[in-house]
C-alpha positions, 0 to 999 in steps of 0.5 A: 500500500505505501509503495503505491502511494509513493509511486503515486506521489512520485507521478505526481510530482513529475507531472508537475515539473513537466507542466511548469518546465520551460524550454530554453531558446537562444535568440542570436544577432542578424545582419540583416533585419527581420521583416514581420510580414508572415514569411519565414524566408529571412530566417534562413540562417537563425537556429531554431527550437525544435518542439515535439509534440505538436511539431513545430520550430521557433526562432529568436533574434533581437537587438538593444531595442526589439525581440523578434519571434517566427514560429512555423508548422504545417499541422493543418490542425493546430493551425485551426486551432489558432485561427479559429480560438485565437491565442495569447502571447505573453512577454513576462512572467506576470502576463503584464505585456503581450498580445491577443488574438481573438479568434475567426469562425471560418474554417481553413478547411476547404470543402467540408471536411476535406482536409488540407493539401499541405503539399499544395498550400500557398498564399494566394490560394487561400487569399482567393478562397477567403480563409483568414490566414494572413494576419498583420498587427492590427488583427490584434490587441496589445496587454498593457500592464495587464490591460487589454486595448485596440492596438490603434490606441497604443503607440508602442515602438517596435510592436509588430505581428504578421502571419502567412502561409508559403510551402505548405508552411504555416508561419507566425512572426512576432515584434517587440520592445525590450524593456528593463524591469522598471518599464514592466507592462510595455514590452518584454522584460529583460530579467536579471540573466538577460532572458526574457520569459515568454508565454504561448497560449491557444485558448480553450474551446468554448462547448456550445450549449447542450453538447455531450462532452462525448463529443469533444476530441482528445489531444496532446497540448503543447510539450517537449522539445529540443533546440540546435540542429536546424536552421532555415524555414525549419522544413523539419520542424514544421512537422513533415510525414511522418510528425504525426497530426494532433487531434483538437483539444478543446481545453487550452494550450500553452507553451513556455520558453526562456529566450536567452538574449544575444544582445543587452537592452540599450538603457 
């Protein structure tokens, strides 16, 4: 009985530590800025965090003022997921500085059920079908001190978003300021080690009314991974055959990072 109790205690304990644990990301210097407009072309030479379940890669870069974000996958699931509950991006442990994306009804799934050709994805495709997959700053709104607000009544300097789809790729570009922590609440806060804590939140899904719970899909959330190896658009960590497709969870999703920063906030 008490070997079971503490094998129980001990499962336990290592569930927690693996909820709360964090990956760790080292962002680095580029010559050449990153442009925020949804294509991870200019990426090419930054290395990337592999996450495992589901697979996806993040990149880091930043300078004395900014730190930029791609991440990029091509599971047509999770990119439903993102699209249709909206996510948070959160840039400080105390969820005082991010972004908020609210969420779109329309389904990114051309005719029914029918699911996508990630091989034949591109752009212009699904900007002619109507699907809502590129994203620019103003699709979302901006946490300030805690404080959700239209992003066309803040002036925050280097904050910019973006989101495209380019070889069967789906890529997510994030801009924003570094900020040192007495200016917690307007930008990422660059913590004593010079990291800066970041938060990636998929909402939960909101069960209508009157719907068997039966009826709601199982899946994995967002756990695990490794960084180095890879660099470029990341075609193996965008998830080829092979990754594996997660199922829709319906209850929220997170991810937690250290970006490790390659250059110090210009005070």
């Amino acid at each position: 009985m008490k070997i079971r109790i503490v094998f129980a205690l001990l499962l336990f304990a290592s569930l927690i530590l693996s909820a709360c644990s964090k990956a760790k990301i080292k962002s680095t210097i580029v010559d050449t800025a990153i442009q925020i407009d949804g294509s991870a072309s200019d990426w090419e030479n930054v290395p990337l965090f592999f996450n495992k379940k589901p697979p996806f890669v993040l990149g880091a870069v930043n300078d004395t003022n900014k730190l930029s974000l791609m991440l990029r996958f091509n599971d047509p699931t999770l990119a439903q997921m993102m699209y249709r509950r909206g996510f948070n991006i959160w840039f400080d442990d105390e969820e005082q500085f991010g972004l908020n994306f609210s969420g779109r009804r329309q389904s990114i799934r051309p005719q029914g059920r029918q699911r996508v050709n990630t091989d034949s994805l591109n752009r212009n495709r699904f900007q002619n079908m109507g699907f809502p997959l590129s994203l620019s700053l103003q699709d979302f709104d901006v946490f300030l001190k805690g404080s959700v607000r239209n992003v066309n009544q803040t002036d925050v300097r280097y904050l910019s978003a973006a989101s495209g789809v380019e070889e069967g790729l789906f890529c997510f570009e994030f801009s924003v300021p570094l900020v040192p922590e007495s200016e917690r609440g307007h930008g990422a806060v660059i913590n004593k080690k010079n990291t800066v804590n970041i938060t990636f939140k998929i909402k939960e899904m909101k069960r209508p009314a009157g719907t068997n719970s039966a009826m709601s899909m199982r899946g994995g959330g967002m756990s695990g991974g490794k960084s180095g190896g890879m660099r470029g658009g990341g075609r193996k960590g965008g998830g080829r055959k092979g990754a594996g497709i997660i199922r829709a969870d319906r209850s929220a999703t997170e991810f937690k990072a250290i970006v490790q920063l390659a250059a110090s906030h210009n005070n």
